[in-house]
N, C-alpha and C positions, 0 to 999 in steps of 0.2 A: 520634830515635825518640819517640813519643806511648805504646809500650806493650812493658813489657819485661818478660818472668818469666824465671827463672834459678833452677837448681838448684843450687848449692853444696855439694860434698864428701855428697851421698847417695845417687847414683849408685853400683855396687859398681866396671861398666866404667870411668865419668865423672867427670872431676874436677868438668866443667862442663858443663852444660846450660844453654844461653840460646835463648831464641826472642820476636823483635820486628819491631814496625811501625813503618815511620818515615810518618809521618802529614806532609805539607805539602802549599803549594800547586800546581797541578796547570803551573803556570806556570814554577815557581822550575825553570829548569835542571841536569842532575845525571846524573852517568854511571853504567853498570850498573856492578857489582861487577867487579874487577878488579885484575894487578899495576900500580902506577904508574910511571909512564916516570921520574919525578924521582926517586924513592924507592922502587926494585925492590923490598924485602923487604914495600913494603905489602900488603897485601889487602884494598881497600875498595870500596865506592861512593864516587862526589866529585859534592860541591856543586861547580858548574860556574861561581856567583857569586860565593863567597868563597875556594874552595880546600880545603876543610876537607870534614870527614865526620860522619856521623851515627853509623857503626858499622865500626870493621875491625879485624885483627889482622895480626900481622908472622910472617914466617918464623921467625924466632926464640920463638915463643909469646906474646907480649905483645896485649892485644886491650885495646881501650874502647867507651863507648857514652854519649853524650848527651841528653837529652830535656831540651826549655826545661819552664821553670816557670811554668804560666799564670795573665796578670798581667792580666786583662781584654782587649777589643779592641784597644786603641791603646798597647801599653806602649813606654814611652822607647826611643826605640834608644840602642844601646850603642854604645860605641869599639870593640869588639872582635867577630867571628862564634864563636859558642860553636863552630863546630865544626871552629875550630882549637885546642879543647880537647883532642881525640879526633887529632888529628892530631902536634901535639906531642906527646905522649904515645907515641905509635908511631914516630918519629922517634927516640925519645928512648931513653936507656938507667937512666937512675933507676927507681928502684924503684918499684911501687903506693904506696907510704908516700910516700917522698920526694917524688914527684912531687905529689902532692897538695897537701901542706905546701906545695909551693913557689907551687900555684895558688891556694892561699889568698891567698896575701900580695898576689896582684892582684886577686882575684876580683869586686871592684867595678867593673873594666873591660866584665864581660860582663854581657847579661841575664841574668834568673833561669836557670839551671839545674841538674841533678841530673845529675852524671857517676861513672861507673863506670868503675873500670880494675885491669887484672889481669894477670898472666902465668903461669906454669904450678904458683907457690909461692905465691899472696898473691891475693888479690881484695879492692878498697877502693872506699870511697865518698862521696863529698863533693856537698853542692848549699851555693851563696852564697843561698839563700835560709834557713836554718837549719840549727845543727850546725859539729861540725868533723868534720875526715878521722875514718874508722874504718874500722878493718875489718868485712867481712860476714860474718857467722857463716855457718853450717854451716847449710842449711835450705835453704825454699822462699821465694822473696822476686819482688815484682813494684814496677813502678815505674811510673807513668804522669807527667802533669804538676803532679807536684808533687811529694813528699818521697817514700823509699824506702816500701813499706811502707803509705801511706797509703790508707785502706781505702773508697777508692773504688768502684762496682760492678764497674766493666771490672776493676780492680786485684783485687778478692777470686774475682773469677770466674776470671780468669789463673792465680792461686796453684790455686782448684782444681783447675781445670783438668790443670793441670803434674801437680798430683800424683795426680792420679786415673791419667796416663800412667804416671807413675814406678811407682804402687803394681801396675799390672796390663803392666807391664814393655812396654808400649807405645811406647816414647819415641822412636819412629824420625822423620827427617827428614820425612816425610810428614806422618804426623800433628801433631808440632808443628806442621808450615805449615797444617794444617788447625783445628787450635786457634786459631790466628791470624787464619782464614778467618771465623770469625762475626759476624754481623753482627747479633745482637739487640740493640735499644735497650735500655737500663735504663727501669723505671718508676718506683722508688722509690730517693732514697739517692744522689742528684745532687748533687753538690758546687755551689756558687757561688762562680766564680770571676771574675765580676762580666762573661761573656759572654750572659747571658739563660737562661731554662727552656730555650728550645725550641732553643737552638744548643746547650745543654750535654748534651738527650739525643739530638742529631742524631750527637754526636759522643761519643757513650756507649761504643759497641760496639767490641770489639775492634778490625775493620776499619770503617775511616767509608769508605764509599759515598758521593761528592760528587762532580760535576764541576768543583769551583774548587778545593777543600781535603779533599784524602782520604788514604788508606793509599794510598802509592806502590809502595811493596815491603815482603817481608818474609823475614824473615832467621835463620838455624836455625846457628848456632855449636856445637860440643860439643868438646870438650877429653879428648880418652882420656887413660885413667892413663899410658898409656905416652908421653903428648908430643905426640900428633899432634894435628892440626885437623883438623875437618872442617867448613866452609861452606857456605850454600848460600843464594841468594837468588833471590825469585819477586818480580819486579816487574809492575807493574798499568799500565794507560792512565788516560785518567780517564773513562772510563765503566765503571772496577771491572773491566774484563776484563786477564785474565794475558798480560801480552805474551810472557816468556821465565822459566826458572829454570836459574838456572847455579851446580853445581856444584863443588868444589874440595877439594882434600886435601893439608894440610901436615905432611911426616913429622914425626918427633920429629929 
């Protein structure tokens, strides 16, 4: 994912509100949303090069979400695909806490990134780029390529965003995916991340519009009080048109 907002515990229905764009190349292979044949309780998309996922959650309540950490054009490659981050993790049975702790202790295997993971009692957060594990508070938080929180333009426009829905009780699957849908550059208030001006506000807007490197799909999680999932993902071609959105509901 390139752009995550998530409402945490202020929801009255919702334990959780997430709504993201997983942003890569329009080349890199990747299946729509779906249960896994190897691993039935999953519910993800899959990286089709490494095995791993950008965003999913398990029948049992457990969910994560990855976004790398942008390190300029050409950063090192790693021993490891971040996003068998998000996949061990759903595999797994440790806790948000535990699990985390235990990613630390490798976390130099992977490129920069910033992961999220949670189940239906706990939501946590760790990036190898700064910080250790913590929990997330209770609020409105957004995440792009770089650290929780960091007040990027897509980043503070997301957080309004969200809560502009929350506040006017809006927060239905549509509109999220529609919040996701914008596609205005930023003008002022560009981060440098040692990619250039003009790639960094190509790549501003909630959705990047690109045919080599754009928003592929995007994706509307929520967590009722009572346990249930509900999913939902709109993925795109790379001329930015919507190919499919598929839906899903996991009882408590």
């Amino acid at each position: 994912m390139c752009l995550l907002a998530l409402a945490w515990r202020t929801h009255p229905d919702y334990q959780l509100i997430l709504a993201g764009n997983r942003d890569e190349r329009h080349a890199r292979a990747s299946a729509a949303a779906g249960f896994w044949t190897d691993a039935p309780q999953i519910l993800a998309g899959r990286d089709l090069e490494a095995g791993g996922t950008w965003l999913g959650l398990t029948t049992t309540g457990r969910y994560a979400v990855v976004t790398n950490y942008r390190e300029g054009l050409h950063p090192a490659k790693a021993a490891r695909s971040r996003g068998a981050l998000t996949a061990d993790f759903l595999r797994q049975d440790a806790t948000p806490e535990e699990y985390l702790h235990a990613v630390q202790a490798h976390a130099g295997e992977y490129g920069g990134f910033s992961l999220v993971v949670g189940d239906r009692d706990s939501l946590w957060y760790f990036s190898n780029r700064g910080g250790v594990p913590a929990p997330i508070t209770p609020g409105v938080h957004a995440l792009s390529n770089h650290l929780l929180d960091t007040p990027w333009p897509k980043v503070q426009a997301a957080k309004s965003r969200l809560k502009l829905l929350l506040d006017t009780d809006a927060s239905s699957v549509e509109n999220l995916l529609k919040m996701l849908a914008d596609r205005t550059p930023a003008e002022t208030g560009l981060p440098d991340t040692g990619i250039g001006a003009e790639l960094e506000r190509r790549i501003s807007p909630a959705f990047v519009a690109d045919p080599v490197y754009g928003t592929r799909c995007s994706t509307v999680l929520m967590l009722h009080r009572d346990g249930s999932l509900r999913f939902s993902e709109r993925r795109f071609d790379a001329g930015a048109e919507p190919i499919e959105t598929r839906h899903f509901q996991v009882q408590a």
